[in-house]
C-alpha positions in Angstrom: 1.4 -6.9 -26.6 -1.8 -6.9 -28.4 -3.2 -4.6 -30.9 -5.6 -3.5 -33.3 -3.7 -6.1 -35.4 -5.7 -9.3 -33.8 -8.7 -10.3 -35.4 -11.7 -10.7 -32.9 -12.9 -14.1 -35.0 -11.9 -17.7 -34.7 -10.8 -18.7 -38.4 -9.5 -22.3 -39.0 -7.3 -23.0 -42.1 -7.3 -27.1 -42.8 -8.8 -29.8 -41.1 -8.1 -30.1 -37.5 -7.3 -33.8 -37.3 -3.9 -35.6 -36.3 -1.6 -35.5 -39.2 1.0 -37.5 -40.0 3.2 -34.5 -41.0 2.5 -31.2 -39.8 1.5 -29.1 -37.2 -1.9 -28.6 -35.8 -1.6 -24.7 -34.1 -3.2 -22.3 -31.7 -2.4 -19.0 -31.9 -3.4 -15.3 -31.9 -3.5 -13.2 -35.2 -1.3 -10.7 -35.6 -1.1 -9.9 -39.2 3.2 -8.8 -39.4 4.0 -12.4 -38.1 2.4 -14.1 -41.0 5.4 -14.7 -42.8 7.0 -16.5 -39.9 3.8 -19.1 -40.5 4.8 -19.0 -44.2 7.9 -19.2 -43.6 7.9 -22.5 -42.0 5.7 -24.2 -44.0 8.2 -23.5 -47.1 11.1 -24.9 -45.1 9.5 -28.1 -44.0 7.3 -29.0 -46.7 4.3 -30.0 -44.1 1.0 -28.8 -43.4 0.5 -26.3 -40.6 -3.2 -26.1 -39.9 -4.2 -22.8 -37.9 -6.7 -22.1 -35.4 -6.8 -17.9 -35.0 -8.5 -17.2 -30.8 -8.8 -13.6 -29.8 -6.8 -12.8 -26.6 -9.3 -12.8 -24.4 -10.6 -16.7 -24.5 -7.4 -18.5 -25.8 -5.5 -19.7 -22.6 -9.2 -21.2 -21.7 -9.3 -22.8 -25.3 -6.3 -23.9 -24.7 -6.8 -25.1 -21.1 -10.5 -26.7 -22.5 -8.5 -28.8 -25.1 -6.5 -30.3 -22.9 -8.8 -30.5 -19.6 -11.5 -32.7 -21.7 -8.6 -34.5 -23.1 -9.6 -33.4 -26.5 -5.8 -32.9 -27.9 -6.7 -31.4 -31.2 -3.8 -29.0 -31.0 -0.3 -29.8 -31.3 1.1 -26.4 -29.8 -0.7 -23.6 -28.5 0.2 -19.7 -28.4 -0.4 -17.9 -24.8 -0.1 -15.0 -23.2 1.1 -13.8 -19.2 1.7 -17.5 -17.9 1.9 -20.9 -18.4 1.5 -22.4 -14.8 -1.6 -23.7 -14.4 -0.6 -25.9 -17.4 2.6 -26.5 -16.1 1.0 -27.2 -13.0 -1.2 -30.0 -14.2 1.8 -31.3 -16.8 -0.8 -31.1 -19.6 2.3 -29.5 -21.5 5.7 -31.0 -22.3 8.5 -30.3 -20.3 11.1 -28.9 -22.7 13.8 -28.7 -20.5 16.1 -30.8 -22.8 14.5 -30.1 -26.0 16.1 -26.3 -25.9 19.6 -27.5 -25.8 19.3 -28.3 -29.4 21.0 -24.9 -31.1 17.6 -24.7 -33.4 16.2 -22.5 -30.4 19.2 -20.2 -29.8 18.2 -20.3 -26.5 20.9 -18.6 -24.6 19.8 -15.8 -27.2 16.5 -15.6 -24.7 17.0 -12.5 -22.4 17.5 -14.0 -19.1 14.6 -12.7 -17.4 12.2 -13.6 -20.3 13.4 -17.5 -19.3 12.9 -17.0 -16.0 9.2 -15.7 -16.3 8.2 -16.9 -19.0 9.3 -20.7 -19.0 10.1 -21.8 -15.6 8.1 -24.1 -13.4 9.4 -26.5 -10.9 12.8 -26.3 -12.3 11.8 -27.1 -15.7 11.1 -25.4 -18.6 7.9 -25.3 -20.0 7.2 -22.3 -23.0 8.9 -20.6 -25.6 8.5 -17.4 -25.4 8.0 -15.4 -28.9 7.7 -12.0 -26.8 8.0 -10.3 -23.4 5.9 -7.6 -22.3 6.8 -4.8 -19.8 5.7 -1.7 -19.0 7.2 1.5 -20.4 6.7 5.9 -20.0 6.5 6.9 -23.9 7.2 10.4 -23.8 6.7 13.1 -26.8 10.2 14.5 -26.9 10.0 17.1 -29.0 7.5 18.7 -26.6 9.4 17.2 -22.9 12.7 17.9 -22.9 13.3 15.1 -19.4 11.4 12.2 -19.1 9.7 12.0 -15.2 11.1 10.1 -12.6 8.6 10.0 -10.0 4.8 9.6 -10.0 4.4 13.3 -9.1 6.4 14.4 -11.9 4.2 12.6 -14.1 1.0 14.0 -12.9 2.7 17.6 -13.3 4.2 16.8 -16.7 0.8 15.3 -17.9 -1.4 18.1 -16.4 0.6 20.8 -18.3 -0.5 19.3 -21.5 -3.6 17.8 -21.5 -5.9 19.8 -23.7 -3.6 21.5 -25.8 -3.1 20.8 -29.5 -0.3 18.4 -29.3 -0.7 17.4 -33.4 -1.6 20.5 -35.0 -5.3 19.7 -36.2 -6.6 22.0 -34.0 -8.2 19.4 -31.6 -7.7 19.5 -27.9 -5.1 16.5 -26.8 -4.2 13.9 -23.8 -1.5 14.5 -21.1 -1.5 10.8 -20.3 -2.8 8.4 -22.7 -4.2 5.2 -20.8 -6.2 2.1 -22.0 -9.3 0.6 -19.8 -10.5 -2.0 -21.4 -9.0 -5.1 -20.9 -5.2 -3.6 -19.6 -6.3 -0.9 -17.1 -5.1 -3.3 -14.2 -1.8 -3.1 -15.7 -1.5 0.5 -15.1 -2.2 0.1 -11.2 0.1 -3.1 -11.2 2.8 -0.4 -12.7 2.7 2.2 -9.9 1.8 -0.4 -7.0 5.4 -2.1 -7.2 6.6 1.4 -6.3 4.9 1.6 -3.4 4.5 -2.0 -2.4 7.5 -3.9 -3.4 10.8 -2.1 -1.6 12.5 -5.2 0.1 14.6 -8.0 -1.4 13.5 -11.7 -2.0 10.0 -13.1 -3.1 8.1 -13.1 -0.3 6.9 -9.4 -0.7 4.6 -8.5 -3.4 2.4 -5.8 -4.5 -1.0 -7.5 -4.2 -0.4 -9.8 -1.4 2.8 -11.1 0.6 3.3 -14.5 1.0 3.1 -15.9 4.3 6.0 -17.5 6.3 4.1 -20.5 6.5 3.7 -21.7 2.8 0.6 -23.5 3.2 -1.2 -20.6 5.1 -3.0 -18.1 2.6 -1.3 -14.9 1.3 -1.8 -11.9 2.7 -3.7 -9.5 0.8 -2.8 -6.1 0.7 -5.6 -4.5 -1.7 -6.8 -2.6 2.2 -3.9 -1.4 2.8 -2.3 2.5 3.1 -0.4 2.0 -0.2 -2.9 0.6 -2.0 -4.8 3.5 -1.1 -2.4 5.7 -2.4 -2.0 3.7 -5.3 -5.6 4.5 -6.4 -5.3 8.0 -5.6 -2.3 8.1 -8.0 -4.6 6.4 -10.6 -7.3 8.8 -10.0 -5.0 11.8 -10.7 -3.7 10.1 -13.9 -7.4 9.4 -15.1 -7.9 13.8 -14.8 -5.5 14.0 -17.6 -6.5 11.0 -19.8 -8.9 10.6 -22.5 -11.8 10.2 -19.7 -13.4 7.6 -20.9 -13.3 3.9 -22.3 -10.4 3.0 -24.6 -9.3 -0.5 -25.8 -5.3 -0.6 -27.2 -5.7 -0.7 -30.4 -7.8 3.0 -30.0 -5.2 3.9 -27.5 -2.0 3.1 -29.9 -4.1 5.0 -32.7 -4.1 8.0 -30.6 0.0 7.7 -29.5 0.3 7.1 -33.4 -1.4 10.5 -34.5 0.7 12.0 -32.0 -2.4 12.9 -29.1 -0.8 11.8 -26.3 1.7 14.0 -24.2 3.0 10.5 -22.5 1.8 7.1 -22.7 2.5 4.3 -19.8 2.5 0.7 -22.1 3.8 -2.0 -23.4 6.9 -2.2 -25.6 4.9 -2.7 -28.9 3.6 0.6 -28.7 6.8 2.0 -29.8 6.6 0.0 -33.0 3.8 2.6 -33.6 6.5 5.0 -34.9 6.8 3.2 -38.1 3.4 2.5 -39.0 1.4 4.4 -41.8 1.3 8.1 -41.2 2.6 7.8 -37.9 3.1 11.5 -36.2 5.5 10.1 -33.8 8.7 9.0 -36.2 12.0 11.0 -34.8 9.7 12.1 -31.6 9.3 9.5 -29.9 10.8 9.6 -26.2 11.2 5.9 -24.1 12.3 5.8 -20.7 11.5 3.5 -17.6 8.2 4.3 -16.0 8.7 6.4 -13.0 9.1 5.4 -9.4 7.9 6.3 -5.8 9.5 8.5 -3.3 6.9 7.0 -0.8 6.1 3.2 0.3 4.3 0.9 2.2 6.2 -0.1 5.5 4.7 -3.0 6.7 5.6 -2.5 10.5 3.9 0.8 11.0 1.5 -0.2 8.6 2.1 3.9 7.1 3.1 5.5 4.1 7.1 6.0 4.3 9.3 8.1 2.7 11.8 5.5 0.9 15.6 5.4 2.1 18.6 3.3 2.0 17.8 1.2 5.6 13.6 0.6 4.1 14.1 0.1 0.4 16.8 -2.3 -0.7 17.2 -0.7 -4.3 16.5 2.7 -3.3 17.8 5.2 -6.2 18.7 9.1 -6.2 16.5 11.3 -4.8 15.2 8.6 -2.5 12.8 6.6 -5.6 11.5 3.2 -5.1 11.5 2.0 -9.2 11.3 -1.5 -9.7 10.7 -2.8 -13.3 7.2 -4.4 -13.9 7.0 -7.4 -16.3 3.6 -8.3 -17.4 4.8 -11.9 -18.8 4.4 -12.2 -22.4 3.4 -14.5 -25.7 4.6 -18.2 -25.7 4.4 -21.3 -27.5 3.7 -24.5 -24.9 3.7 -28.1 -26.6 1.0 -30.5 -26.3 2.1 -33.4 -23.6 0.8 -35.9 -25.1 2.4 -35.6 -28.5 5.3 -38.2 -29.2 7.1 -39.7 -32.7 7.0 -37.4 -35.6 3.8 -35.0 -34.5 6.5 -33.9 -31.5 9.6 -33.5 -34.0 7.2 -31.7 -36.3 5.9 -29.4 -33.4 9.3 -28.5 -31.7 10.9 -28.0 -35.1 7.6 -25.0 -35.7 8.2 -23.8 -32.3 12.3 -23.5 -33.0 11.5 -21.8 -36.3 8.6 -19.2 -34.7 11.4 -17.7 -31.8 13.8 -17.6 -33.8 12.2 -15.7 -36.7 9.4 -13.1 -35.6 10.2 -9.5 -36.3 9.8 -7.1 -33.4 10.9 -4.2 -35.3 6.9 -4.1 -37.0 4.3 -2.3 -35.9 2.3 -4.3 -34.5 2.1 -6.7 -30.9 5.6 -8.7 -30.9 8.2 -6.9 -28.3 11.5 -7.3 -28.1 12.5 -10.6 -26.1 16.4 -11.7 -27.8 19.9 -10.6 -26.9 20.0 -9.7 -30.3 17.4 -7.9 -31.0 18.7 -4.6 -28.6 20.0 -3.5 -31.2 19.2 0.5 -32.7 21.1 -0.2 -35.8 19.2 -3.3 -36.6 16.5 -1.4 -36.0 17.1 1.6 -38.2 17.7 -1.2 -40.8 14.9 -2.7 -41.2 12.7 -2.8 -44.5 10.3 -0.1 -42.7 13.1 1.8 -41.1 13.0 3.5 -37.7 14.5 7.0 -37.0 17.8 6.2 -35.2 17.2 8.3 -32.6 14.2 6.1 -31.9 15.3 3.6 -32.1 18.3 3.9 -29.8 16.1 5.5 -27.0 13.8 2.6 -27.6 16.0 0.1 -27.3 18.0 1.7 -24.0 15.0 1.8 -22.1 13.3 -1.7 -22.5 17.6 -3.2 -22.0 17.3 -1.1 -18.3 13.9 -2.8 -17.8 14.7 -5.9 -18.4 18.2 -6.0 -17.1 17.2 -4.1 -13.8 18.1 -5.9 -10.6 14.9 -5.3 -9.0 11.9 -6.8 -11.0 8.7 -7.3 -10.4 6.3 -9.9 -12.1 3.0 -10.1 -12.8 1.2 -12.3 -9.9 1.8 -16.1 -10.5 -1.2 -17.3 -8.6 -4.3 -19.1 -9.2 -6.8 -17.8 -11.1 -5.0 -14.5 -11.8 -7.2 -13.5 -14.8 -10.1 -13.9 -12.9 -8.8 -11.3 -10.6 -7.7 -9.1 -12.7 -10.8 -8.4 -14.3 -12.1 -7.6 -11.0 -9.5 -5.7 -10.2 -10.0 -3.7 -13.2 -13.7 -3.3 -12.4 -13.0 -1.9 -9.2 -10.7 0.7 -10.6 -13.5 1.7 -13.1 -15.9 2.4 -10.2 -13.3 4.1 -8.4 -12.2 6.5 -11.4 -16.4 6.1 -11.8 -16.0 5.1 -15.6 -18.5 2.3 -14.5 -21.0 2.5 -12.0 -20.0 2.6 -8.3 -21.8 0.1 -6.3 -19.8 -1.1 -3.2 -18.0 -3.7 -4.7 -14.5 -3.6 -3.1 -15.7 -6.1 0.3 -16.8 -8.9 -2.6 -13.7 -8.1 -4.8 -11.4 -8.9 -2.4 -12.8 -11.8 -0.4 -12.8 -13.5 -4.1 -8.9 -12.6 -4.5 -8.5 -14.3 -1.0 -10.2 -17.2 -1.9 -8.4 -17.3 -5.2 -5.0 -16.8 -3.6 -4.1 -20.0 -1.5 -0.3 -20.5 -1.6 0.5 -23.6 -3.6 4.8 -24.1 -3.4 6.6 -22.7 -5.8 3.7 -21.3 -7.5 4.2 -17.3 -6.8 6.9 -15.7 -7.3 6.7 -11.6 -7.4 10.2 -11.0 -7.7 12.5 -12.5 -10.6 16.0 -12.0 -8.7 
């Protein structure tokens, strides 16, 4: 999702006042997607006034704006969820406004509406990207991608330290990123473990409780979020050992250093950008699955079958898809007259027309966009084969019957950066100091159950 191509700095282009005409914007700068802001400021003929936030601080930005009834902005870009503006109806509901054929909104892979944009039984976001979690694989060194968590310990223990680029510099079995994204790769493998039954009330942080106003129940203590970690730990042996932000770590995949690499889909645009080491090697598959998981009436590590996990695959694996959420476009509620034609005619125009075949932070979130040809086509052509194995893999993930979100819960980024801090202690990338009592009484006390409001499974 986000990459070395976001600028760290806030930059503001025009005055930010209400205009008459025109659009005042939000968003996060990713330099391949200019021309889509170009693009609509030829076809309309009116201003478009940008404010560029890093991804760190610009759901708060936009959640300050609105919360101090400031309203400078006319639509915002986010990232991983819209509820607690949804929640609040500080944003339009757009629930009609999508019908009009300007959105293509059927074009919206199913799954990418479900997450992304419903609340309540409304619509609320237009999503301009998806993000999942994907195994990158070198193929020309693998010849089958892993399945299980233990074949990708194995895999990425046979080549970490070897030469994988031919500069003569020792290389990584499994390429991971810490700062700011290292939860993710913990939310990837706890699905595996945690998440085995069918409907919404099971999760992989916490289950929800039969009564809906009681708290959830958190499952950070349990046995398989022990083993969890302990799959984490083994993965961290054969890593780059120590702290790497995603733009480093899609540098690294680039200059082909990394034996396999668990990310999001905009790491494979890195095929095609300058002097990448990748083109016609790069390997995509699903990331791999659990033969173990968490049975909640022994309270034990189980070995998965038909009768314990509903979607149980061959060779007994436990593989649900995790979806991380993705970059949207939410609409000011207050806007009415022409400042609302002006900002649902910019947000038509940006879904519709951002390229995810660039290298950069854009993933593929269209019907027709899964598509290897289209992809080979492009002005900065991908390798067919890349392109088609690229393309396979995210359709299976997103298509996949058994899905796992990202939590939808009150303050989720709050936990997940202390989730994260735990897993640096216990990897001991950052200091240990007895944190995990304090870390999880805050997730408790984060996590009341609000109706409707947490959902970990999208079907």
């Amino acid at each position: 999702m986000f990459s070395s191509l976001f600028i760290g700095l806030v930059i503001v282009i025009g005055i930010l006042s209400p205009v008459a005409s025109g659009v005042n914007y939000m968003g996060l700068e990713v330099a391949t997607q200019m021309h889509v802001m170009d693009g609509w400021r030829k076809k309309s003929g009116k201003a478009l006034n940008i404010t560029f936030k890093p991804p760190p601080h610009i759901n708060a930005e936009a959640q300050q704006d609105m919360k101090q009834n400031l309203n400078v902005f006319d639509v915002y870009e986010i990232f991983q969820s819209m509820l607690p503006f949804a929640e609040k109806k500080w944003i339009r509901d757009i629930t009609e406004d999508v019908k009009d054929p300007r959105f293509k909104w059927s074009d919206i892979v199913l799954s990418a509406r479900k997450w992304q944009t419903e609340f309540d039984g409304a619509a609320w976001a237009i999503p301009v990207d998806t993000d999942s979690f994907l195994l990158y694989y070198r193929r020309d060194l693998i010849v089958a991608p892993p399945t299980t968590w233990e074949e990708y310990i194995a895999v990425a223990k046979e080549w970490h330290g070897k030469d994988l680029n031919g500069d003569g510099i020792p290389d990584f079995g499994a390429c991971t990123i810490t700062e700011g994204h290292f939860t993710n790769l913990a939310f990837t493998i706890a699905p595996t473990i945690m998440k085995h039954k069918k409907g919404n009330r099971q999760g992989f942080t916490h289950d929800v409780s039969d009564n809906d106003d009681e708290l959830m129940k958190n499952l950070l203590e349990t046995e398989g979020w022990a083993y969890t970690m302990e799959i984490v730990k083994e993965i961290w042996k054969y890593s780059q050992g120590e702290q790497v932000g995603l733009s480093t770590a899609y540098g690294q995949f680039r200059d082909g250093r990394c034996a396999t690499y668990i990310s999001y889909p905009s790491a494979g645009t890195q095929t095609v950008a300058a002097g990448s080491y990748i083109k016609g090697k790069l390997g995509v598959a699903r990331a791999p699955g659990s033969k173990k998981v968490y049975d909640r009436e022994t309270k034990t590590m189980t070995p998965c079958d038909a009768d314990l996990c509903s979607f149980v695959e061959a060779g007994n694996v436990n593989r649900p898809s995790f979806i991380t959420g993705g970059v949207m476009l939410i609409v000011n509620g207050k806007l009415e007259g022409q400042r609302l034609q002006d900002a649902l005619d910019f947000c038509a125009y940006a879904s519709t027309h951002v390229d995810v075949r660039l290298p950069g932070a854009i993933n593929p979130f269209r019907e027709s966009q899964f598509n290897a040809s289209w992809f080979a086509e492009a002005a900065n052509p991908w390798a067919k084969s890349d392109a088609e194995l690229y393309t396979a893999a995210l359709r299976k993930v997103i298509d996949s019957p058994h899905t796992v979100s990202f939590p939808r819960m009150p303050n989720v980024q709050f936990i997940n950066a202390n989730v994260e801090r735990a897993m640096k202690e216990f990897v001991r990338l950052a200091p240990y100091n007895e944190s995990t009592d304090d870390i999880t009484t805050i997730i408790d006390r984060s996590a009341i159950y609000a109706q409707g409001t947490y959902s970990t499974a999208l079907f």
